[in-house]
Wavefront OBJ file of the C-alpha trace (Angstrom):
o trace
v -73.290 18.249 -30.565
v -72.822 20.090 -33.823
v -75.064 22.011 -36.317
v -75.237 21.452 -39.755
v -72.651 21.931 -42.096
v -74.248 25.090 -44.087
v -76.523 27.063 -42.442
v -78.328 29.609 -45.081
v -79.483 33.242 -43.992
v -82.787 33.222 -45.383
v -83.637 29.181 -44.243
v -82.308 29.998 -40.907
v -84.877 31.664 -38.149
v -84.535 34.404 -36.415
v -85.060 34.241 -32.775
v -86.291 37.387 -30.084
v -83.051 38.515 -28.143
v -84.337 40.930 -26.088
v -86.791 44.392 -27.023
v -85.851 44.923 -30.927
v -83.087 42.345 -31.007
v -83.195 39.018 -32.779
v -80.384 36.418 -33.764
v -79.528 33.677 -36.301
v -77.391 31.004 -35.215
v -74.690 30.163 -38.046
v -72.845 27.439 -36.950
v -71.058 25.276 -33.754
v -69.890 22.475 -31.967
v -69.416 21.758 -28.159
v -66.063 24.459 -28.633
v -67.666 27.178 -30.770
v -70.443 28.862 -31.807
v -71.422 31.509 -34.501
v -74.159 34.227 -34.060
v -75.606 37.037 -36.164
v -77.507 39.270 -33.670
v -79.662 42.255 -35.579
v -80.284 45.535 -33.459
v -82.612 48.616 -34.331
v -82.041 51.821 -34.014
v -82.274 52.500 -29.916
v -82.239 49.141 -28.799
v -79.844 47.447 -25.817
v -77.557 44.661 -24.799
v -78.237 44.305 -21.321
v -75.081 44.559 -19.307
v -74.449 40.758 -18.585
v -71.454 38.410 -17.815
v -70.818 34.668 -19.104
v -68.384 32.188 -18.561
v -67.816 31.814 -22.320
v -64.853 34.504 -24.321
v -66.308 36.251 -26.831
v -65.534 38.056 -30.047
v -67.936 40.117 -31.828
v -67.796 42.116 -35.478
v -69.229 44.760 -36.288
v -70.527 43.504 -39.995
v -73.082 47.043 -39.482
v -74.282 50.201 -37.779
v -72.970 52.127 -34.654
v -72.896 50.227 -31.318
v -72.054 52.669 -27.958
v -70.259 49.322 -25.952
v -68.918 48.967 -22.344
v -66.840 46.277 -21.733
v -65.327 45.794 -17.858
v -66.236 49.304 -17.188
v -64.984 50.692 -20.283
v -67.077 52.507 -23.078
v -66.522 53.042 -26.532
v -68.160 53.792 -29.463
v -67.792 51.023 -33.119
v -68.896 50.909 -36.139
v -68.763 48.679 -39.320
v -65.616 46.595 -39.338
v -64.390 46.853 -35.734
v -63.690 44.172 -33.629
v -64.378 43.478 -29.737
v -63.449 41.075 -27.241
v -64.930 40.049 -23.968
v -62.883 37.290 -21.684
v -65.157 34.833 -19.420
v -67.295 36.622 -16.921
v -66.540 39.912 -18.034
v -69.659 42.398 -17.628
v -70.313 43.915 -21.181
v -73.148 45.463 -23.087
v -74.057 47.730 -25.482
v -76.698 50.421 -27.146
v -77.616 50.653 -30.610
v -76.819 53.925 -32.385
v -77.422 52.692 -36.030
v -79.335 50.132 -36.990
v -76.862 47.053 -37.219
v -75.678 43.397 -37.229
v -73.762 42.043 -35.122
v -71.029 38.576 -35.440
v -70.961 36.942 -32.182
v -67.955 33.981 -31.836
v -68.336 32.345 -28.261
v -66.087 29.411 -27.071
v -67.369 26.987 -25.548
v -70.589 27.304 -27.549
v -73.619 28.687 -26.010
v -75.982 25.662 -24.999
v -78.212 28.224 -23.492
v -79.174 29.716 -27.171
v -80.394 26.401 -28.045
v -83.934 25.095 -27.634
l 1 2 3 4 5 6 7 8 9 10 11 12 13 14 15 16 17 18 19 20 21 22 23 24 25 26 27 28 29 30 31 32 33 34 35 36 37 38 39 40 41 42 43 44 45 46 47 48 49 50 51 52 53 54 55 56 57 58 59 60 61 62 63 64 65 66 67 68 69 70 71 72 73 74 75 76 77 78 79 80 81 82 83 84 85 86 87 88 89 90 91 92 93 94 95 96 97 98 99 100 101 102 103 104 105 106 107 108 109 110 111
């Protein structure tokens, strides 16, 4: 299972994510997947776990984000990483975008 090879921003949908989220899938295969996720102003990751590792840029805003109990606060151009089944979330400070990077892909984001 694979996506296509490009994968244009504005021939791409985006999806609801939760209360003023929304995401663009970018790219995978059965190992990884690529996701642009798009938060206003106020909105929140819901603390959650997966079994997939993640790593996430920052490609805009200010994100408040607890990871395994600890909280920090990142902005444009920082990095984060979340290993399987670790709880993590977030709250928007700035209005931002988000790079996801999950491995194994996410076969729940699919439809």
């Amino acid at each position: 299972m694979n996506s296509d090879k490009f994968l244009f921003e504005n021939a791409t949908a985006w999806e609801p994510a939760g209360e003023r989220v929304v995401r663009q899938i970018m790219g995978y295969n059965d190992d990884i997947m690529l996701v642009k996720v798009k938060f206003e102003t106020g909105a929140v990751g819901t603390p959650h776990t997966h079994p997939h590792t993640q790593s996430t840029f920052v490609a805009s805003g200010k994100f408040e984000f607890t990871i395994g109990g600890e909280t920090k606060t990142v902005s444009a151009g920082d990095g984060l990483y979340m290993e399987p089944n670790v709880e993590h979330g977030c709250r928007c400070i700035e209005a931002g975008v988000l790079v996801d990077c999950f491995s194994p892909m996410r076969r729940d984001f699919l439809h």
